[in-house]
BANU-384251 format. One record per residue (C-alpha): x, y, z. Coordinates in steps of 0.001 Angstrom, whole numbers, padded with zeros to 6 digits, always signed. Example, Ala and Ser with C-alpha at 12.3 -4.5 7.8 and 13.67 -1.06 7.14 Angstrom:
2
+012300-004500+007800
+013670-001060+007140
***
This chain:
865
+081673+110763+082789
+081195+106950+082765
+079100+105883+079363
+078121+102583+079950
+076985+101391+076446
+080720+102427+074921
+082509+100337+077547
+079923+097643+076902
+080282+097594+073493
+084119+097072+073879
+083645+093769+075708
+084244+090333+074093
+081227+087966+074089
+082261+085983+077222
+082656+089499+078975
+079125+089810+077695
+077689+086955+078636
+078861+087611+082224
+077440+091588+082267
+074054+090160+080909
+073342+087244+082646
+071613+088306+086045
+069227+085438+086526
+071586+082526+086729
+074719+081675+089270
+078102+081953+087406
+081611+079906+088003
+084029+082687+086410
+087479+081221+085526
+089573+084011+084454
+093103+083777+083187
+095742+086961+084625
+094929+089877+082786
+091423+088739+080840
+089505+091779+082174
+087381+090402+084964
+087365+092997+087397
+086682+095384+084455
+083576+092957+083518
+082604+092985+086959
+082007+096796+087550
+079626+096831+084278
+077646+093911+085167
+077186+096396+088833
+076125+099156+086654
+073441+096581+084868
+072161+095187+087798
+071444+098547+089182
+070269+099995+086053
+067871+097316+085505
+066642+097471+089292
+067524+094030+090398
+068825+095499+093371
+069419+098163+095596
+073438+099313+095837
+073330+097902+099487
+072126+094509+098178
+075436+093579+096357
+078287+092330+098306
+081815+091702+096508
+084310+089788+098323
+088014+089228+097315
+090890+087867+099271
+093391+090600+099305
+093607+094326+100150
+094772+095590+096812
+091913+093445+095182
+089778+095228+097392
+090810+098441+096553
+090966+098045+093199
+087473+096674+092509
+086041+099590+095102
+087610+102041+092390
+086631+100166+089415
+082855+100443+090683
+082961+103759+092296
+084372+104857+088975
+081364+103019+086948
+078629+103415+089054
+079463+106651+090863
+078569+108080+094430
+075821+104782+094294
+078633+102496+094743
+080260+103595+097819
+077024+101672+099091
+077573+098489+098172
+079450+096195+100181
+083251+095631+099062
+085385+094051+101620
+087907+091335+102218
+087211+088081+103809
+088116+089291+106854
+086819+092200+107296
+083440+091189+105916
+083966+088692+109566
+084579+091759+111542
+081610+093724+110464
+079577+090585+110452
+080804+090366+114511
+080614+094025+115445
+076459+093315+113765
+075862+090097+116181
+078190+091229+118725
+075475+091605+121471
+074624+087959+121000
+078430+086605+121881
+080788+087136+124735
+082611+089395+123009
+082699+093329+124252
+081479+095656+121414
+084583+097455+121309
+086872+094132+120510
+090317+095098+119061
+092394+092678+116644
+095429+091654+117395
+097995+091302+114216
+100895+088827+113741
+102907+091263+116010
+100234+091591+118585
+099888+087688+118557
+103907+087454+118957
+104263+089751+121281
+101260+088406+123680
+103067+084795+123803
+106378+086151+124367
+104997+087134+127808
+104268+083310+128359
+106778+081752+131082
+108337+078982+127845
+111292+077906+129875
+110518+074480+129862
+110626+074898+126068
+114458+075250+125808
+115693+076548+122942
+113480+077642+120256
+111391+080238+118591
+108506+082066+119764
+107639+081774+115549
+107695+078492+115783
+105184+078260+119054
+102770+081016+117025
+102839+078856+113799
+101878+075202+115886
+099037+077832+117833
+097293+079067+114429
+097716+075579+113269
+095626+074365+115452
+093267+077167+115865
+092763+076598+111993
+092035+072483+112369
+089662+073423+115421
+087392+075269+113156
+087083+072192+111041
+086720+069906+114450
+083661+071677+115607
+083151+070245+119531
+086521+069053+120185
+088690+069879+122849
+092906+071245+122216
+094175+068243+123253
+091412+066543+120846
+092545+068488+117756
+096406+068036+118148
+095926+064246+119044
+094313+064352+115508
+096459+066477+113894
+099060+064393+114654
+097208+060868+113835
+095850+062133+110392
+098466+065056+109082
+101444+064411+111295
+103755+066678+108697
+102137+069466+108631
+102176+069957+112317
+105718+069103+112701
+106551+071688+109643
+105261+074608+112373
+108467+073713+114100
+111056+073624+110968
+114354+075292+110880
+116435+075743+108111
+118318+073069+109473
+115620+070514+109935
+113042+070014+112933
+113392+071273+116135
+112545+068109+118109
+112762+069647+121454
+110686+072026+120618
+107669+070016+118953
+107486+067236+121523
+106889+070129+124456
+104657+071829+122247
+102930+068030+121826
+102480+067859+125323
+101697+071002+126717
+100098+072456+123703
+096344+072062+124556
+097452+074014+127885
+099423+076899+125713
+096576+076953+123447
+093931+077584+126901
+096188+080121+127951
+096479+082188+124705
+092477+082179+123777
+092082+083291+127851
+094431+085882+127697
+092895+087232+124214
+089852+086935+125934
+090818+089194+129091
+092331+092052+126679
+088983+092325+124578
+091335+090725+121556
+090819+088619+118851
+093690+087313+116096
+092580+086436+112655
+091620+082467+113619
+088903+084550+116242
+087582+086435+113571
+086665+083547+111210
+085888+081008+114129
+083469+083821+115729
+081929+084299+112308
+081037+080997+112035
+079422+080791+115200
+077205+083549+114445
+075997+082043+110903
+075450+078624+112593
+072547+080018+114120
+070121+079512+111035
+067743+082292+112010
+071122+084608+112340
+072621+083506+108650
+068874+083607+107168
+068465+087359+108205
+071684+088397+106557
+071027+086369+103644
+068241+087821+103087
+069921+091377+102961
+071792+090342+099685
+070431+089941+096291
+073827+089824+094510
+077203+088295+096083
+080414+088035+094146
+083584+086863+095236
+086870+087317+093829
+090287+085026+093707
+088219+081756+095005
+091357+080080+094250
+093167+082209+097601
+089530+081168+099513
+090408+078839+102162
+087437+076336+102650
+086728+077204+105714
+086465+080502+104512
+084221+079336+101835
+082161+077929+104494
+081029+080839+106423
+080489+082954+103684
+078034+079542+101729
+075877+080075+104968
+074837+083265+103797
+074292+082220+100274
+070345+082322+100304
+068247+082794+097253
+070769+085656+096026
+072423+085362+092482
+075819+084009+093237
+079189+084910+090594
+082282+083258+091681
+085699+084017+090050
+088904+082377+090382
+091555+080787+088249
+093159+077506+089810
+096360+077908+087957
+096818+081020+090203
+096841+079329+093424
+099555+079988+095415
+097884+079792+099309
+097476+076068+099624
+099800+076124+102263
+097058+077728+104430
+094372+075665+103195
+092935+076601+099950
+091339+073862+097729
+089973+075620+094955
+088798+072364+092990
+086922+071559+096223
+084972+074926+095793
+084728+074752+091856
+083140+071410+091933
+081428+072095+094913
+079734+074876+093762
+078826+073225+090201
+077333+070500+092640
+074673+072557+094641
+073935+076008+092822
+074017+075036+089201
+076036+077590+087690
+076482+078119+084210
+080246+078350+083822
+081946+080840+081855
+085965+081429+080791
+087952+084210+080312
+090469+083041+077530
+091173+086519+076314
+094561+088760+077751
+094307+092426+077716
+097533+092692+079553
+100986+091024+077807
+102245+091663+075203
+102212+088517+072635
+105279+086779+073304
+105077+087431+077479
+101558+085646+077043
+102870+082935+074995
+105708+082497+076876
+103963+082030+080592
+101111+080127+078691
+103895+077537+077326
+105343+077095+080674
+101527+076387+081822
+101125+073984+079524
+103790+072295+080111
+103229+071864+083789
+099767+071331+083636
+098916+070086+080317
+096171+067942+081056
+094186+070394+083435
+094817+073411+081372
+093353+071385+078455
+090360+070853+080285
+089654+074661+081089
+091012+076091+078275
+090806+073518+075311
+092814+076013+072796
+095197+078565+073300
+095078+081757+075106
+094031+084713+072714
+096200+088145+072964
+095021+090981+072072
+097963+092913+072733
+099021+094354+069188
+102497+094373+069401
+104676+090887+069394
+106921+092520+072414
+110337+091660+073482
+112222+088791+073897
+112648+087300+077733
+116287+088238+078913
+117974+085580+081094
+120899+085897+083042
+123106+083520+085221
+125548+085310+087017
+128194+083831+088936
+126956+085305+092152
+124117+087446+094216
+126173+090309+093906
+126901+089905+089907
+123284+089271+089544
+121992+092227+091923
+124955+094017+089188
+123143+093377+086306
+119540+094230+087265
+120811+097530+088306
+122402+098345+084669
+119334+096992+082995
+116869+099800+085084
+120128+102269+084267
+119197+101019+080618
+115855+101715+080705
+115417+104277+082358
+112115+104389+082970
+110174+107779+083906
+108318+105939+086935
+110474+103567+088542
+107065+102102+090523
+106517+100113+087112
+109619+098255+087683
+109354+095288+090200
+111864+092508+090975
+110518+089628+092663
+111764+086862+094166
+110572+083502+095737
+111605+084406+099056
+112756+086921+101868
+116061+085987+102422
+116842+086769+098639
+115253+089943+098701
+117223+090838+101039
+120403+089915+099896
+119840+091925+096747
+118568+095256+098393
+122122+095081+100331
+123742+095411+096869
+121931+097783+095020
+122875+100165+098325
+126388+099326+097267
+126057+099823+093875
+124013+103196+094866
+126989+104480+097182
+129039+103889+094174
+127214+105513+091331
+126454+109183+090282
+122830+108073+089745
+120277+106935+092190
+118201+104380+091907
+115457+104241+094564
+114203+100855+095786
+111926+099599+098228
+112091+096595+100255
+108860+095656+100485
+109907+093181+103743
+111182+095823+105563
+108503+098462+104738
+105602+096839+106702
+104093+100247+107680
+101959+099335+110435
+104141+096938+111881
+106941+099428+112156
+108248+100157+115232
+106795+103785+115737
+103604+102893+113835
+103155+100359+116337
+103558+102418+118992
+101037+104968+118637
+098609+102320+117665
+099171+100846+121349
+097971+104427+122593
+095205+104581+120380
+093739+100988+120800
+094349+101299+124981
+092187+104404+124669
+089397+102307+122981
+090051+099497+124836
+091123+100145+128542
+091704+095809+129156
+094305+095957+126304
+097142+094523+128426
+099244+094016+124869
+099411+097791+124320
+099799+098804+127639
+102976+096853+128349
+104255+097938+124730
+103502+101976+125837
+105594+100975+129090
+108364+099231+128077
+108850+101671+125822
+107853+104785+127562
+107527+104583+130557
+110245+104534+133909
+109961+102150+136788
+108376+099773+134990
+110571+096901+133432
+110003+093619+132075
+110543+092029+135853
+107849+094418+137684
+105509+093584+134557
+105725+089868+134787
+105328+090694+138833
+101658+092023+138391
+101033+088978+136194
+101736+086375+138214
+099597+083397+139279
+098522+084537+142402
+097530+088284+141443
+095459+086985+138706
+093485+085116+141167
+092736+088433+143079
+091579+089721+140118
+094456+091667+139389
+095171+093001+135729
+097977+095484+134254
+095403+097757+133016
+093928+098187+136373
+096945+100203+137235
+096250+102968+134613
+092467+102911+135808
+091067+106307+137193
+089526+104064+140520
+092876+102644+140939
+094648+106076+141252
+091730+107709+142902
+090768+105074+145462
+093351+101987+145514
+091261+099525+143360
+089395+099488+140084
+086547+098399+141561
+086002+100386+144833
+083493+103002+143495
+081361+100284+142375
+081175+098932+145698
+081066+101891+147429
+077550+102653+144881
+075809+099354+145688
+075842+099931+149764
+074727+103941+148724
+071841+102505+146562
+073625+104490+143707
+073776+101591+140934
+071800+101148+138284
+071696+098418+135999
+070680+099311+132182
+070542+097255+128954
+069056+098189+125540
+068419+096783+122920
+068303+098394+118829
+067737+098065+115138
+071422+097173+115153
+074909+097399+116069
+076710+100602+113894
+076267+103012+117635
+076586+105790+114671
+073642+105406+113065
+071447+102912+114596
+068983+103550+116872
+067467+102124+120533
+064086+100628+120690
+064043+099178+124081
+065774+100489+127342
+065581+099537+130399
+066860+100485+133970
+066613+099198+137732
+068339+101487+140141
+069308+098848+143695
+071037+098291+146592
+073339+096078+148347
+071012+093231+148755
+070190+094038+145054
+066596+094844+146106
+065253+097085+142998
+063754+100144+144966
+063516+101927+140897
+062856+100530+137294
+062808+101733+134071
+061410+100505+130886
+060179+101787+127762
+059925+100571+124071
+060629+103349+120866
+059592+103927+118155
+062959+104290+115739
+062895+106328+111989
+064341+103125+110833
+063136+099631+110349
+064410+097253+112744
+065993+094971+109500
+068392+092027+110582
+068183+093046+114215
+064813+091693+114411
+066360+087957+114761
+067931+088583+117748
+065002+090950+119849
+062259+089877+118024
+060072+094023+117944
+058871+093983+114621
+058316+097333+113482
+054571+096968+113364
+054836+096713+116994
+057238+099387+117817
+054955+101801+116093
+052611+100870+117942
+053865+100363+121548
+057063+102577+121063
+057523+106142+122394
+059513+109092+120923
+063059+108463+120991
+063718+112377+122418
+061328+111857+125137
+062113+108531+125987
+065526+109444+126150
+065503+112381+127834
+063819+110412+130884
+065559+107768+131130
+069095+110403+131223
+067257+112040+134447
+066577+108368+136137
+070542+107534+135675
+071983+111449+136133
+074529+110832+138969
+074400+106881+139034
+077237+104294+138838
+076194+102637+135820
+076330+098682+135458
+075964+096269+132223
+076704+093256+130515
+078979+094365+127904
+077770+097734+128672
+080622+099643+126624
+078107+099495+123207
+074672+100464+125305
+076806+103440+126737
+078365+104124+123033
+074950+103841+121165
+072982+105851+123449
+075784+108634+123543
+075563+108386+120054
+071416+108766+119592
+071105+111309+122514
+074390+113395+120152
+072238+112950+116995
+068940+114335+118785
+070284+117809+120087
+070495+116265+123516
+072653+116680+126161
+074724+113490+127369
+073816+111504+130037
+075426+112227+133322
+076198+109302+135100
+079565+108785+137729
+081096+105723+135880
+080271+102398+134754
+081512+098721+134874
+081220+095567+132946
+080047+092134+134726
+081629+090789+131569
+084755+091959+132318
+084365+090606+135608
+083643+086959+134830
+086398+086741+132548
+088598+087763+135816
+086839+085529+138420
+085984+082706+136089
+088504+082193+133321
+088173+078885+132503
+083814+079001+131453
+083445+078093+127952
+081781+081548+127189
+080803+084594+128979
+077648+085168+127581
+075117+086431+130207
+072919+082882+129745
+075865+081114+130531
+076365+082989+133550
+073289+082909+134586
+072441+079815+134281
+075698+079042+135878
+074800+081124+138859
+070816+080439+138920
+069848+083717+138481
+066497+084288+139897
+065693+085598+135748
+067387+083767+133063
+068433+086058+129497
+066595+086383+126754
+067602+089191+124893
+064355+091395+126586
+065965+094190+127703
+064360+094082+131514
+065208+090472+131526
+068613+090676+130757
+069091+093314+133641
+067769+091452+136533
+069809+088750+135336
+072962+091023+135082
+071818+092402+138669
+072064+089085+140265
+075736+087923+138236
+076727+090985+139827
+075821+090848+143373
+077534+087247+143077
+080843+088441+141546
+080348+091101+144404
+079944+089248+147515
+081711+086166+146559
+084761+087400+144555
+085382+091113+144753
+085038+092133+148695
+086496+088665+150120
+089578+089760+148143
+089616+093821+148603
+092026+094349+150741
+094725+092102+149480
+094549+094018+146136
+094517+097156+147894
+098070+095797+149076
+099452+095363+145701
+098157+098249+143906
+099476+100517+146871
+103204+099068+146275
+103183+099725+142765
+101114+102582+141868
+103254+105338+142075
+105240+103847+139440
+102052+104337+136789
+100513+107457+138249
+102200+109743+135682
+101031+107312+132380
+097774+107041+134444
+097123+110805+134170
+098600+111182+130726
+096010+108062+129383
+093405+109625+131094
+094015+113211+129184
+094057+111548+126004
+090933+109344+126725
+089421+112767+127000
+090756+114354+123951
+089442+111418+122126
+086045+112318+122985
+086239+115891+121229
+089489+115977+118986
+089505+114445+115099
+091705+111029+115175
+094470+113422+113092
+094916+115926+115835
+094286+113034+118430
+097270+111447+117116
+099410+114863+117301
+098165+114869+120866
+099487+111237+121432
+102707+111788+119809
+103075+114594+121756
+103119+112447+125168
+105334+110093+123806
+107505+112678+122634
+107827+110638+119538
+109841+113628+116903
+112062+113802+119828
+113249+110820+119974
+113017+110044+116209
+114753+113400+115151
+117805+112647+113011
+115773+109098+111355
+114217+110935+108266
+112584+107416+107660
+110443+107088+110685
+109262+111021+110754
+108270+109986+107400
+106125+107211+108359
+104789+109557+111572
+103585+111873+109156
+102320+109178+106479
+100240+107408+109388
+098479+110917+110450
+097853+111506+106578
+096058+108318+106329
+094062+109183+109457
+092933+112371+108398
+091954+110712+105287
+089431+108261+107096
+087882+111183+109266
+085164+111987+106631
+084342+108354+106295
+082765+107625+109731
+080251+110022+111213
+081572+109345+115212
+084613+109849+116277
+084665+106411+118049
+083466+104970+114820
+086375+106559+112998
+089504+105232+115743
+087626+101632+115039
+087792+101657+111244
+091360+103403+111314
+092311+100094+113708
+090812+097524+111354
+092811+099120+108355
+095724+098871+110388
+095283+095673+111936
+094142+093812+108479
+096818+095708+106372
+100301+094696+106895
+101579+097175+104339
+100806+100406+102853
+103313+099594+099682
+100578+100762+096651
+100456+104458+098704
+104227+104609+099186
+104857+104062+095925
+102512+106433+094522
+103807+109095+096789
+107314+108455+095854
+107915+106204+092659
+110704+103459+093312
+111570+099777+092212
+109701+097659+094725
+111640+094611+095991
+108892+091898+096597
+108287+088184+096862
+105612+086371+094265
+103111+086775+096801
+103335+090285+098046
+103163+090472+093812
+099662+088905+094078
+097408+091206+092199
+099502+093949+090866
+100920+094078+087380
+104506+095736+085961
+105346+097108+083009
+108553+095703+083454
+109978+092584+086077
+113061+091333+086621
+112252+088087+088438
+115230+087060+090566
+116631+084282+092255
+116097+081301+089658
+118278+078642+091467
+116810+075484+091562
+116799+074907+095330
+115012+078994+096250
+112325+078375+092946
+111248+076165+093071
+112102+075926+096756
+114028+073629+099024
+111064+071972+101283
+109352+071756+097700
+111576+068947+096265
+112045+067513+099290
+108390+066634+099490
+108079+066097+095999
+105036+068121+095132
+106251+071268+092969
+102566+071844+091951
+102368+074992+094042
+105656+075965+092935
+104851+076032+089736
+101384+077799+089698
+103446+080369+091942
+106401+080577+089067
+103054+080697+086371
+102060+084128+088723
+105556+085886+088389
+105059+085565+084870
+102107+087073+084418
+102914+090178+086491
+104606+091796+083795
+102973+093839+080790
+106097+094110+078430
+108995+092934+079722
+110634+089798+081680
+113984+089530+083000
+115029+086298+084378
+118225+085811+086474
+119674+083050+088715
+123469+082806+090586
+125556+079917+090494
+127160+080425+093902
+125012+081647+097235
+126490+081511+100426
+129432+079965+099128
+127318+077095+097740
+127255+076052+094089
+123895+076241+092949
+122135+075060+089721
+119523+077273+087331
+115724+076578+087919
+114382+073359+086175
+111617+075798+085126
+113342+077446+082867
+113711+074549+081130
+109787+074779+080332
+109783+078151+078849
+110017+077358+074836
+113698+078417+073338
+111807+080688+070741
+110713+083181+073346
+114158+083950+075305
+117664+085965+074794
+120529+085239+076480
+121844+088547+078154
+125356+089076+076472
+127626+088417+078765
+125081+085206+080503
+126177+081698+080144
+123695+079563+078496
+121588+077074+081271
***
């Protein structure tokens, strides 16, 4: 049982000051290991206790997943089942749920997928880049998010725009996207400099057509939401309390989405600039700091006491600080770091060894030595990959050659849902959610299916297919195999007067728990006469809330004017039974009233199929700067113009449709016809086999939906004999039966499992807790965890600090990154360098000439530095 007042009476008076002042904004700057997050749970509790605001009402945002889990815990643990309602998410995924809530009012489909580094890689490969010559498709990805990045701070500007400035104002940055170890790739950046702006087009378009966005989408979307003031000011005003975490990792255009939303809540922002180690990628924490000091008057409070090291580890890394930073840590700190650890500790061990393999040697002894009874509170770390690397190769040597095991893990190579198999069932699973995902589906074929190669693939895709409207997913579509094209029953509908057009609109976007106030229906022919409408307002059991921005029904009037929802319902299902159903971004009408006529005891709505004039555009008109339904209808003078009234927006939908009908779909019919007949015997059997999962989805849990999937790809068939992927098989259907309680739809459950996966490169923190070994990790997979013991590796002076670092003679970064390594462990440090890599004679780190003499032991058989 939590007791507040005893953890509150263990505080310090800055901890305190923090849990008791709820009337003020607060700049936190916390040292490593001062007990923020600890402090931040209490000051929950308070807040709650006191009545300031409801659990719902407090959003926490940090900048990594294992911050996020941690501080979920931390309150959960405090506050109890209360605080699985307040809002604790990443920067990211407080973008996507922020999207999925305004997705209605974009060009986005409701059920958008995200597309990881992988995804991103793997979409670009399928680019013709011949004209590139030799380089890497790395390379191209890094100059891509580049500029997707600068284009978010160049608001109105075109591609070409952005890289012309780029290039005028920061020309080293953008040439670093095309560095090799052995310098630039000059080839390579000037094609990228002049075709870039056309790459770029091509990338976003594609995205586009397979109902994708990568992480630049999900903060650029954001933004575009919150710049509508009426938008931002209705989610503001759904927050009384917002905290963010590790401001120093906040990016600032990151910092400017979420200030949009800032409002007349009570803001706490935490961060500690000596622990910034993302300013590669555009964090400017001093920026923020002073920003924030400048318009929200905070009162600004420091953490200056460590819970974590022991005396001399705190000392030690505090030194170092001070000796790299002396006059900024001055100015935060003024004295000395307090520790309240009782016990002085050990000395730090350093080590040169003569090489990787004598170093790699003597780490392994020393966790012989220790012998510690969970090896997951051992770490080594390193600056980079490559050294990681090189070390896990030797302690399997040392491993074949020893009695004892010791188990390690390679935290590089154990990216769990970017492995191989992982990746693969995720194709299945987001293609079922997502029948445009052309990404997934050419994984699930290259991979699994026969016929279809890498040449027939790039076939389908060519130029003059895509102007027919052709896509790869078409030839998994039920249509296609039934009929010869995707789009003949729609056709065939609108000259049997068998279409109707529907829209709703509701108190929100969550199709699990939200509800429809406004539907309405036109049933029409060819000529897209309406010969029956629909239209009715409801009255939901919820209040309208945020959603009211974007319909404008205020409750008042929906209690007055609205129906019952079962009734309603119920008569609109018998006006659509047996109807080709038609929609602009219809897949979250269909989803939400599936969902509503599922939570009333009624049956589902029996209509033939449905399609999506917003999947149409995108085909027939790639190059619009949006697809939103008042673009297109203003493009194609509709008769009625959008505006969010649900009858509105389906007579304009009817006439974008008759357009894309006459003008695009039949004038082209029988030319697809022609393709799709040559090459769809080659996907009828995946056709079938997507189609029986897309129906198992509907009724199974995602953990025996995944058995199912597996099962069609035969996956412990062809992974019997590789103990390490069965393990991850089973690990990834563990997690998923995990997350079924946590959603109350079963759609609603594949979504969330897909955001985990697709904002989560690793599941290290499970792994390790399932089976304790040594993790092998770089400083900034380290970010956030703590050790009793590391053993921080690779101390030559051109790997830490690092090569690029000297040569442009700014080792700030370095150092705050070198300051982090430090402070990851709780009671002991091991520090080790080699004097010959790759046959190359190298030199210890300069930074270990800042660590004070008093606090280090040579190892016994080191040579002094």
């Amino acid at each position: 049982m939590f007791d507040f007042d005893s953890q509150y009476q263990k505080l310090n008076q800055q901890q305190k000051y923090v849990v008791d002042e709820l009337g003020r904004n607060i700049l936190l700057l916390a040292a490593a290991g001062t007990g923020k997050t600890n402090t931040l749970a209490l000051r929950i509790v308070k807040l709650l206790r006191e009545g300031r605001a409801a659990p719902e009402q407090v959003l926490c945002l940090t900048f990594t997943n294992r911050a996020c889990k941690e501080m979920k815990e931390r309150i959960v643990s405090a506050v109890g089942p209360e605080g699985l309602k307040i809002e604790v998410r990443t920067f990211h995924s407080f973008c996507y749920e922020l999207i999925q809530a305004f997705v209605k009012t974009t060009d986005l489909p409701s059920g958008f997928v995200i597309y990881d580094e992988d995804d991103c890689r793997e979409l670009l490969s399928s680019f013709d880049l011949s004209l590139m010559g030799k380089g890497s498709i790395a390379a191209v990805q890094k100059f891509i998010d580049h500029i997707k990045e600068q284009r978010l701070l160049l608001p109105g500007r075109s591609n070409a725009a952005v890289i012309k400035h780029c290039y005028d104002n920061h020309y080293d940055k953008l040439e670093a996207t095309c560095k090799e170890r052995g310098g630039v790739n000059v080839a390579q950046f000037r094609f990228l400099l002049k075709f870039g702006a056309k790459l770029l087009k091509l990338y976003d378009r594609t995205l586009a057509e397979r109902h994708a966005l990568d992480f630049n989408d999900l903060l650029g979307k954001a933004s575009e939401i919150l710049s509508n003031p009426e938008y931002a000011a209705s989610i503001a005003e759904s927050y009384k309390f917002i905290h963010i975490d590790e401001v120093q990792d906040t990016s600032l255009i990151e910092y400017g989405i979420i200030q949009k939303i800032f409002g007349s809540s009570r803001l706490m922002l935490c961060g500690d600039y000596f622990q910034t180690i993302y300013q590669w990628r555009g964090s400017k924490p001093r920026d923020i700091f002073s920003g924030f000091e400048r318009d929200y008057d905070p009162v600004r409070v420091v953490f200056d006491q460590n819970y974590r090291s022991t005396q001399v580890l705190l000392n030690a890394s505090y030194a170092f600080l001070k000796a790299s930073f002396p006059a900024q840590v001055e100015s935060v700190y003024g004295g000395e770091i307090i520790a309240h650890a009782a016990q002085r500790g050990e000395l730090i061990t350093c080590k040169t060894a003569r090489s990787v393999a004598e170093e790699a040697a003597w780490i392994y002894r020393e966790i012989k030595r220790l012998n510690p009874p969970d090896r997951s509170r051992v770490a080594v770390l390193s600056r980079n990959n490559q050294h990681n690397q090189k070390l896990s190769e030797e302690f399997l040597k040392l491993n074949l050659e020893q009695d004892q095991w010791i188990d390690f893990l390679l935290a590089d190579q154990f990216k769990f849902f970017r492995t191989k198999e992982v990746k693969d069932v995720l194709a299945f699973l987001k293609l079922l959610v997502n029948k445009y995902d052309d990404t997934s589906l050419e994984r699930i074929l290259l991979g699994y299916a026969k016929g279809v190669g890498v040449q027939t693939i790039r076939k389908l895709e060519c130029k003059e297919h895509r102007a027919l409207g052709i896509r790869l997913s078409d030839f998994v579509q039920r249509d296609t195999l039934l009929y010869g094209d995707p789009y003949d029953g729609l056709t065939r509908a609108l000259y049997g007067k068998n279409v109707v057009v529907f829209d709703v609109e509701s108190t929100g976007t969550d199709t699990s728990s939200d509800e429809i106030i406004q539907i309405a229906a036109v049933r029409i022919d060819e000529t897209g006469r309406v010969l029956r409408s629909f239209e009715q307002l409801l009255h939901p059991s919820k209040p309208v809330g945020q959603s009211e921005a974007v319909h404008h029904f205020s409750d008042a009037l929906l209690a007055e004017r609205g129906g019952e929802p079962p009734q309603v319902l119920a008569e609109f299902c018998s006006f659509v039974r047996g109807a080709v159903v038609v929609g602009h971004n219809v897949g979250f009408d269909l989803t939400i009233l599936a969902s509503e006529l599922s939570r009333l005891g009624l049956p589902p709505a029996e209509y033939e199929e449905y399609y999506d004039t917003l999947d149409l555009a995108r085909r027939f008109y790639p190059d619009l700067p949006n697809h939103k339904l008042e673009t297109l209808s203003k493009l194609l003078d509709t008769e009625v113009k959008s505006s969010h009234d649900a009858m509105d927006d389906i007579l304009a939908t009817k006439d974008v449709l008759l357009h894309l009908t006459a003008h695009k779909l039949l004038p082209t019919l029988q030319q697809r016809k022609a393709v799709y007949e040559r090459y769809q015997g080659r996907f009828d059997k995946l056709s079938s086999t997507i189609e029986s999962l897309r129906r198992a989805s509907e009724e199974l849990p995602l953990s025996s939906l995944l058995d199912r999937i597996m099962e069609a790809m035969r996956m412990k068939q062809l992974c019997e004999g590789e103990e390490k992927r069965l393990r991850n098989l089973a690990e990834l259907r563990e997690i998923a039966r995990e997350m079924e309680g946590l959603s109350p739809g079963r759609l609603d459950c594949i979504l969330a499992f897909l955001e985990t996966a697709a904002l989560s490169s690793t599941n290290l923190d499970r792994m390790l807790a399932l089976k304790p070994r040594v993790p092998i990790l770089t400083v900034h997979q380290a970010k956030g965890a703590e050790f009793d013991t590391v053993f921080l590796a690779g101390l030559q002076d051109d790997q830490f600090p690092s090569y690029f670092a000297q040569l442009s003679g700014d080792l700030d970064e370095e150092r705050r990154t070198f300051y982090v390594a430090m402070t990851r462990a709780k009671q002991r440090l091991y520090l080790s360098c080699a004097l010959e890599v790759d046959g190359r004679k190298k030199k210890p780190s300069r930074f270990l000439e800042d660590i004070p003499a008093e606090y280090i032991q040579s190892d016994q058989t080191a040579e002094k530095y």
